[in-house]
Structure formats: C-alpha cells, structure tokens
C-alpha positions as a Python dict, from the first residue, in 0.01 Angstrom:
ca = {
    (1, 'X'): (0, 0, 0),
    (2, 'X'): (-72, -338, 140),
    (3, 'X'): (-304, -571, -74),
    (4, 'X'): (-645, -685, 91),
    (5, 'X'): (-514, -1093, 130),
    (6, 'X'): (-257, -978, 320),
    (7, 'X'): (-460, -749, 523),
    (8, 'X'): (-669, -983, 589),
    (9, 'X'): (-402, -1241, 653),
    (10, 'X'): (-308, -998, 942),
    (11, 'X'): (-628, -938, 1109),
    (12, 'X'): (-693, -1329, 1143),
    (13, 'X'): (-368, -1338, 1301),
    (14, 'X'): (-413, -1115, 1525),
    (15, 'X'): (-737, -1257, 1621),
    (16, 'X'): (-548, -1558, 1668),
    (17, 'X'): (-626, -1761, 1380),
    (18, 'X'): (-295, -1814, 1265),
    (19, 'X'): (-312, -2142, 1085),
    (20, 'X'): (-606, -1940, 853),
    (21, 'X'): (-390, -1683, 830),
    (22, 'X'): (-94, -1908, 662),
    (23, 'X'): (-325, -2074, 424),
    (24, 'X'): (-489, -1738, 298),
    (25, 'X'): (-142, -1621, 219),
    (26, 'X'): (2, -1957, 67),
    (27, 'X'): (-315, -1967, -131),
    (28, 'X'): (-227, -1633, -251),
    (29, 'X'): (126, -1715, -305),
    (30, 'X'): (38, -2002, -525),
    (31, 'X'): (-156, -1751, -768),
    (32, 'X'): (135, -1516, -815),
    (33, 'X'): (46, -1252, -535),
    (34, 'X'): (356, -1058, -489),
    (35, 'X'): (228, -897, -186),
    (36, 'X'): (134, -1251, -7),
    (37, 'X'): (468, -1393, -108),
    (38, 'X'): (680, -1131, 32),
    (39, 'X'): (406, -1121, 373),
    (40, 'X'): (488, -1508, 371),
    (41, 'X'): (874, -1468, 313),
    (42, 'X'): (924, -1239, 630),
    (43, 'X'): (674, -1474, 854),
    (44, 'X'): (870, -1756, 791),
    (45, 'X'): (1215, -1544, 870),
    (46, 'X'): (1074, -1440, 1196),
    (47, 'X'): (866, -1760, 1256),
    (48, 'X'): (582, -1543, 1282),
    (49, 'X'): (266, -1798, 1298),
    (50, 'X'): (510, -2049, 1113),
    (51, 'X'): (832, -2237, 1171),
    (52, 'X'): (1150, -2003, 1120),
    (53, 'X'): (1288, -2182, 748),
    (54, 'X'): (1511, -1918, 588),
    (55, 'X'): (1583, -2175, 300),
    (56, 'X'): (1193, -2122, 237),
    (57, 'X'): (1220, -1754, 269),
    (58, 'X'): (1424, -1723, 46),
    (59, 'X'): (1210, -1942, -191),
    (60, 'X'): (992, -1701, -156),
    (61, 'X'): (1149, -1372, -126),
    (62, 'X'): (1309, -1490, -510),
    (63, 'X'): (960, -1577, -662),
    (64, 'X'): (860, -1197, -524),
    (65, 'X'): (1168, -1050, -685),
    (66, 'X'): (1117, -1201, -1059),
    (67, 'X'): (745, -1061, -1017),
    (68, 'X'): (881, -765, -946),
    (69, 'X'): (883, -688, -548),
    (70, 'X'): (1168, -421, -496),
    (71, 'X'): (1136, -469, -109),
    (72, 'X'): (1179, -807, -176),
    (73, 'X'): (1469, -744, -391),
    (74, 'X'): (1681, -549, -78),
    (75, 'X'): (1586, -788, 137),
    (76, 'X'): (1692, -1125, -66),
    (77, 'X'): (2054, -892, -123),
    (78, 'X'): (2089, -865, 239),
    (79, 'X'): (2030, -1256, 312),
    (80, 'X'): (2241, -1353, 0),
    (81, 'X'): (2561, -1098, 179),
    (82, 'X'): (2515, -1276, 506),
    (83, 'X'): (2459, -1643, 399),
    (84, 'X'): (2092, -1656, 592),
    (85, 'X'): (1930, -1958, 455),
    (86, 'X'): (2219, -1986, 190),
    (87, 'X'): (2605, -1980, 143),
    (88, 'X'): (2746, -1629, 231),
    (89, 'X'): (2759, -1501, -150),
    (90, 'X'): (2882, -1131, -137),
    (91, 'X'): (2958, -1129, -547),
    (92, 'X'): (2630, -1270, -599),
    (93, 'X'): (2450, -995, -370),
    (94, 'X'): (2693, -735, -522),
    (95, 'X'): (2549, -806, -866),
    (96, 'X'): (2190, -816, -725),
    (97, 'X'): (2202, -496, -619),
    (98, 'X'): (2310, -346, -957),
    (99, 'X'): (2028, -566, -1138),
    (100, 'X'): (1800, -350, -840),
    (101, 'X'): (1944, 3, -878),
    (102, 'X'): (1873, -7, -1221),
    (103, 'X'): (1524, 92, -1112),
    (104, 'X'): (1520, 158, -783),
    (105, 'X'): (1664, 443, -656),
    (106, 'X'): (1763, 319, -269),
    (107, 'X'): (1947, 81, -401),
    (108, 'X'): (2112, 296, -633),
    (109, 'X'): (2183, 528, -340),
    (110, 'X'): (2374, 214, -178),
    (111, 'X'): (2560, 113, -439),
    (112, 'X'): (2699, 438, -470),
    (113, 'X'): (2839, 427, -131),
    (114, 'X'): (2963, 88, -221),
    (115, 'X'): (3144, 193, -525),
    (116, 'X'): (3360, 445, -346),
    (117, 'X'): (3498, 193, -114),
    (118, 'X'): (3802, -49, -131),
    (119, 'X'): (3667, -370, -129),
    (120, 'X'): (3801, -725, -164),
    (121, 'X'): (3566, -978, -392),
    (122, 'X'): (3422, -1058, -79),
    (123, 'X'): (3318, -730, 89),
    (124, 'X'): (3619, -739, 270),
    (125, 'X'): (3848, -397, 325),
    (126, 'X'): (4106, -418, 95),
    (127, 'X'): (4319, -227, 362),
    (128, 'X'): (4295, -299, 754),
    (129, 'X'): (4271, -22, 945),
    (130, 'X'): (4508, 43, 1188),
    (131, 'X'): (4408, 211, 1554),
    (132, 'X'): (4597, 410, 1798),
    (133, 'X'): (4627, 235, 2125),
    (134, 'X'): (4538, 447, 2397),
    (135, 'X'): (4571, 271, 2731),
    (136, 'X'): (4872, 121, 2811),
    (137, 'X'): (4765, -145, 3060),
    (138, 'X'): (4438, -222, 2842),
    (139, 'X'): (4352, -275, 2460),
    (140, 'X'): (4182, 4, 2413),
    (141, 'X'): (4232, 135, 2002),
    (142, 'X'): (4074, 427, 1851),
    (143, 'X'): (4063, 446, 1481),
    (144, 'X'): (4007, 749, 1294),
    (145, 'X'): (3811, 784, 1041),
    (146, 'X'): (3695, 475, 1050),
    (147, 'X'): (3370, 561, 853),
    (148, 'X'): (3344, 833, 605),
    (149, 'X'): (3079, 1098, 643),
    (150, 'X'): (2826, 947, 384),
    (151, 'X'): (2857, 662, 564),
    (152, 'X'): (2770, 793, 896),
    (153, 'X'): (2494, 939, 742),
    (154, 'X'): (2344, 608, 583),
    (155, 'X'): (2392, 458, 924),
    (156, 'X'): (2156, 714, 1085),
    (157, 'X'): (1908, 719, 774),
    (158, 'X'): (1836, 363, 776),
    (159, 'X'): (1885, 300, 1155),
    (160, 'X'): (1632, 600, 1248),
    (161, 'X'): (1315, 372, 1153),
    (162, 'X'): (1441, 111, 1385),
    (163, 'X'): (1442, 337, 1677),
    (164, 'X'): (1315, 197, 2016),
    (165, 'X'): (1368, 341, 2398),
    (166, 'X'): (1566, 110, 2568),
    (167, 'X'): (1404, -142, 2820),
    (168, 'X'): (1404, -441, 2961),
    (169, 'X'): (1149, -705, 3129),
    (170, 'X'): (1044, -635, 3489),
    (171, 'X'): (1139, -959, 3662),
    (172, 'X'): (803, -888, 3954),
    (173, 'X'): (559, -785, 3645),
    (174, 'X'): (709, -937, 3389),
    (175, 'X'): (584, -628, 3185),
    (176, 'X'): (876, -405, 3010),
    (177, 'X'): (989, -90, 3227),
    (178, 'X'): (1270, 171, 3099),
    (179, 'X'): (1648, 33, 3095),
    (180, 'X'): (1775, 170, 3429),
    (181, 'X'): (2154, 160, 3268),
    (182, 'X'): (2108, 289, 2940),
    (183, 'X'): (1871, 573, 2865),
    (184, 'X'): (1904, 630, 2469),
    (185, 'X'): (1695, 502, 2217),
    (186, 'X'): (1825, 189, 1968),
    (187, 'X'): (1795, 17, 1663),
    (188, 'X'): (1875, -317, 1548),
    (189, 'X'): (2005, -352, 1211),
    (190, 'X'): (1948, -777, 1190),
    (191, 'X'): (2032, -988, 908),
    (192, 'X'): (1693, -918, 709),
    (193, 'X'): (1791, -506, 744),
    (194, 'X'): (2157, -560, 694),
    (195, 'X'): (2237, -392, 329),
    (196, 'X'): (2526, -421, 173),
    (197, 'X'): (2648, -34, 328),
    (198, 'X'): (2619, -202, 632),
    (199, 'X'): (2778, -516, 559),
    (200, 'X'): (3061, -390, 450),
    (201, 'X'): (3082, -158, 751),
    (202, 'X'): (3068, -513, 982),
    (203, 'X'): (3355, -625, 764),
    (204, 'X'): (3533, -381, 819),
    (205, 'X'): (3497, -432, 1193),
    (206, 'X'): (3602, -756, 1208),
    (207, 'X'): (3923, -662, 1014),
    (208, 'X'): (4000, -372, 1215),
    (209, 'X'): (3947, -587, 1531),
    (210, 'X'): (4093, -946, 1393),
    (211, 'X'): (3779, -1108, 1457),
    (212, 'X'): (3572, -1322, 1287),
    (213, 'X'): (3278, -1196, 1087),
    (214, 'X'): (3030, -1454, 1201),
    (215, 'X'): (3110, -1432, 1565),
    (216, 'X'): (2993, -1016, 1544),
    (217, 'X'): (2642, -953, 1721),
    (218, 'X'): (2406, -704, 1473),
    (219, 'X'): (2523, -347, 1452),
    (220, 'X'): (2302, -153, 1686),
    (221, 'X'): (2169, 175, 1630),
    (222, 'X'): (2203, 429, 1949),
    (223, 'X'): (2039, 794, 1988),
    (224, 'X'): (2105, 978, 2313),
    (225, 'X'): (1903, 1301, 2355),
    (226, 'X'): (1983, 1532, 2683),
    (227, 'X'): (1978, 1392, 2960),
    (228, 'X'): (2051, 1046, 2803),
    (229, 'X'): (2346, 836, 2927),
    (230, 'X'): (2459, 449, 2970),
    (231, 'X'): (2578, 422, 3349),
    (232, 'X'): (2867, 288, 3439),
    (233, 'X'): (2850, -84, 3296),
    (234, 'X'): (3018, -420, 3162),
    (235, 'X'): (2937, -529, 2799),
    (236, 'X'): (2979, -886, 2881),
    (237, 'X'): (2641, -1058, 2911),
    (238, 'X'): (2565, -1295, 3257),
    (239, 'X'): (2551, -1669, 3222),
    (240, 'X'): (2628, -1723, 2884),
    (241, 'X'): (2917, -1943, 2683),
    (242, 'X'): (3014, -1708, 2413),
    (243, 'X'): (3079, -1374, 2610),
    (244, 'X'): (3150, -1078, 2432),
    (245, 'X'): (3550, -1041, 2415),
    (246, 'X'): (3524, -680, 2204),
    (247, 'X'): (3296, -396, 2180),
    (248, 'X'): (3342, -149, 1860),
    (249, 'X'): (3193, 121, 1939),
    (250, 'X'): (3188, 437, 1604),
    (251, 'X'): (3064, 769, 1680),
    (252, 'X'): (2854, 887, 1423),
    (253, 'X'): (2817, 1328, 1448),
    (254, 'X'): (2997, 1601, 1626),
    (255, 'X'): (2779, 1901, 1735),
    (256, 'X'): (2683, 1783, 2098),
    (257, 'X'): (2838, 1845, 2446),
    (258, 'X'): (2908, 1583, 2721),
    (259, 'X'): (2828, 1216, 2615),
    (260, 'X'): (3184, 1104, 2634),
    (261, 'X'): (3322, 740, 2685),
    (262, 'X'): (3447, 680, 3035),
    (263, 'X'): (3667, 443, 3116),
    (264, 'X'): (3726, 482, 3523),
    (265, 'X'): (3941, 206, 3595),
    (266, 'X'): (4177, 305, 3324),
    (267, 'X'): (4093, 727, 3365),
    (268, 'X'): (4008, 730, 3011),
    (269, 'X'): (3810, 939, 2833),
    (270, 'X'): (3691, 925, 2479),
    (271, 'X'): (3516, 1211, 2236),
    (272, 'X'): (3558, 1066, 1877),
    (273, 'X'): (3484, 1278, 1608),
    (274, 'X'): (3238, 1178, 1337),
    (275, 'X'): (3364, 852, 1184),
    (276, 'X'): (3595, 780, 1457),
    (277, 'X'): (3559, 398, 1583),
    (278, 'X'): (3667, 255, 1954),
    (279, 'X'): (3748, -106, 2016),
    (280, 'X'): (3781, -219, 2320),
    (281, 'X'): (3885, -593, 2481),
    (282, 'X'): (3593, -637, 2739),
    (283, 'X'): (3752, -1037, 2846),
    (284, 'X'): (4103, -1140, 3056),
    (285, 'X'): (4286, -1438, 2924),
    (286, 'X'): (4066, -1681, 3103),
    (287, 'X'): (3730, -1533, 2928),
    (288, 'X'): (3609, -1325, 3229),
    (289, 'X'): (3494, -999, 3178),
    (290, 'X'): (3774, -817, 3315),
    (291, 'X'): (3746, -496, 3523),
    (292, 'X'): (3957, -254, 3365),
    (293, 'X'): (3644, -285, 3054),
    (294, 'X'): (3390, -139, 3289),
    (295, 'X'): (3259, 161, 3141),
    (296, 'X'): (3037, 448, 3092),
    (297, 'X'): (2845, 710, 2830),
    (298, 'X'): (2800, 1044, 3014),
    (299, 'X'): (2457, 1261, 3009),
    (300, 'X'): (2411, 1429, 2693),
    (301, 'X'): (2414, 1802, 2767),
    (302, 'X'): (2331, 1941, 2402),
    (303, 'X'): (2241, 1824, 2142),
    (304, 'X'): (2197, 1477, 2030),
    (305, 'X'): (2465, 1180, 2002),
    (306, 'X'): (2474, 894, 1762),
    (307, 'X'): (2687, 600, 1778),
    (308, 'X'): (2637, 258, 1625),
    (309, 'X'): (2784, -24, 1836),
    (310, 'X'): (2889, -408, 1760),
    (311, 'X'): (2959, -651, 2031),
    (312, 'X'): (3217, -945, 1925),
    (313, 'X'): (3184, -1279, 2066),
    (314, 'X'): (3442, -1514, 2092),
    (315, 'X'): (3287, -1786, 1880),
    (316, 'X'): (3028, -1763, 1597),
    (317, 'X'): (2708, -1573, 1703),
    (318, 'X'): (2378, -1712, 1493),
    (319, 'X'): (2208, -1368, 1491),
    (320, 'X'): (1884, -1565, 1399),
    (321, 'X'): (1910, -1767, 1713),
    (322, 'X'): (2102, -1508, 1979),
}
C-alpha cells in the first residue's frame, strides 16, 4: 500500500509541480519515511522530476533497506550485481540476498535458483558452454540447454509484469502506432529489475558468446500469441557507433506450432526446445551488418511462444544511457 506523502508526492507531479513534489518526499525522507525514501530512490534512477544520480539512489535505496524496505532490498541487490552507481560487487549482492531471504520469501525463491548453479565468485559460469555450429558459411551456434527449466520459468514469472505490445513513434504524428516488424509483446528486464537469476543468466551469455558483460543490451522479454511474428529483419540498429555484433536469442517453452527462426539467406531454420539458446554474428569484419544475419520469427499458429533475447554490442553499452 502506498503511504499518503508519497501519494501525494505523485499527484503534484502529475499536475506538474515537480519541484513540490521532490521537497514533500525529501522532507519525508529526512524523518525516516521508508515509503518516501524508496519513491525518492527510483526518481532519481529514472531522473523522474530530478537529475538521474545512481550514487544518490543508492544512498537512498540503503537508508530504506536498514528501515526495513524489502523492495528496496531487491532492488539495491540488483544495482550492487551490476555496478549501477557503484563498483560491480557480485559477492557483496550474493550475501545481500541471503541477509533478504531470510525473511522474504522472493528472494528466497531466487537464491534457490542461484544455489543450484555453478558459479564463479563473480557470477560467472564456472563452465562455458559450448554450441553446435549450424551454418557453415555463418556463425550461427545453438546451445542446448542453455537454461534449465526453473530458469525458464523465473524468466517468464518476472518478465510477465513488464509486458508491453511492441511499437514505435509515428514519424507524421509523432504519437506511438503498433511495430509493423514485430508483433509480440516485450519486457525489459533493466538494471533496477535485473536480479541476481537474471544476472547470472547475462553472464552466462557473455561466456557462451566471448563477449563482454558490459557491452550486453538488457535481456528482453518476448510473448508471441497467434498470429504474432517478427518479419523478416536485421538486428543491427541505423546510425549508431556501437552496432550490435551478436544476438542470443533462448527459447523459453515448447507446446506451440510455427514461430520458428528463419534464416533465408543461409536456409536455416531454428525450433529450440525449452532452454535451448541461439547466437548469432549479426556484423562482417568491417562492422556492417552483414546480410547473411537477416532474419525472421514466423506467425505463431498455436499456442503461445516465449523467448528472451540479448543484443551484444561491440563496445560497452551504458544501459542507463542507451
């Protein structure tokens, strides 16, 4: 239940008194309200009505946890795993979370999964998967197995809040319209939302892949209902420096018919069972998104399909400034 200051804190924001709205809930703050600290804490990480300072989040999202804020608690665990507004500090998140799943029982669910995984002191697999290659002219890898089936189901759990359809901005309106390439619905998981399941999953990506953690884009979330599909497409972005070089796509249930991952320059297609991972070079030696990456997800036909996808730049990706 939200607490009347930051209610109120809210409603003068939205009326567009946003410098009221700060001081109510730094008032607040100052007097010990958990509520108002953790309201403040995720303002200043989205630089909602305030400058973005995660240093200053984090300030705040601590003073919330030693109240007693369990929200707060998850969330300072995430930032603490990914070094946002800190070093990256995956022993000191690790033992955060068992301080929080002492009474909390999502983040006892989480450290569960992470105690049945091999992991290196710093999140790291402690074994790299290997993939089969499956195009000879093209680096194209598919990994079974690459999540187990508690994972898959975390992914989904936590993702399904996050849901959105796909769109993107009219340029004549300027007003959003539906995505006229992709048709699913997606969820972000970004640095605030990344747990330590997930984390570890993102790890294990940029093992499998021989990548650098930092330069991976959020893992994204993707639900395609019938009818559903991502036309025929390139995952590297227009006009930008760092292009996306891979693509790890994992395919998250079994259970549906069509959706499969077309490759028609190649004449590749992919059905992964649940857990099963595709990477995927989308760049040529010279950086350009190269042709043989151009690819599809056919219509659903039953059922629903999940995946979870992470793009891979070729330099370090600040997730907080993409």
């Amino acid at each position: 239940m939200t607490s009347p200051t930051v209610s109120h804190a809210r409603q003068l924001a939205a009326s567009g008194q946003v410098a009221q709205a700060v001081a109510r809930l730094e008032q607040a703050s100052s007097q010990g309200d958990v509520d108002a600290l953790f309201c403040l804490a995720t303002w200043h990480l989205a630089g909602h009505g305030v400058a973005r300072d995660l240093e200053r989040a984090r300030g705040l999202l601590r003073r919330a946890v030693e109240i007693g804020h369990v929200d707060a608690a998850l969330m300072e665990i995430a930032l603490t795993a990914n070094g946002s507004g800190g070093p990256v500090d995956w022993t000191e998140a690790l033992a955060r979370l068992k301080i929080a799943a002492q009474g909390d029982p999502v983040a006892q669910q989480q450290l569960a999964l992470i105690n049945r995984t091999a992991l290196a002191p710093d999140g790291a697999p402690v074994a790299v998967p290997e993939g089969e290659a499956l195009a000879g002219g093209w680096d194209v890898r598919l990994f079974r197995q690459f999540l187990t089936g508690d994972e898959c189901h975390h992914v989904i759990s936590e993702g399904q809040a996050l849901l959105e359809p796909a769109m993107v901005i009219d340029p004549r309106s300027g007003r959003p319209m539906p995505h006229p390439v992709r048709t699913s619905d997606g969820g972000i998981f970004g640095p605030a939302r990344e747990d330590l399941v997930i984390q570890a999953i993102n790890r294990r990506i940029a093992a499998a892949s021989g990548t650098m953690l930092s330069g991976g884009e959020p893992l994204t979330l993707l639900r395609y209902a019938v009818g559903q599909q991502y036309r025929q497409h390139h995952d590297c972005l227009p006009h930008v420096r760092n292009q996306r070089a891979w693509t790890m796509l994992i395919y998250l249930n079994e259970g549906y018919a069509g959706g499969e991952t077309i490759f028609p320059r190649l004449g590749l297609s992919v059905k992964g069972r649940k857990g099963d991972a595709l990477l995927f070079r989308n760049t040529d030696a010279q950086g350009q998104a190269a042709e043989a990456a151009v690819h599809l997800g056919a219509p659903v036909m039953a059922g629903q399909k999940w995946l979870c996808t992470r793009w891979i730049r070729h330099d370090r990706h600040d997730p907080w400034n993409p």
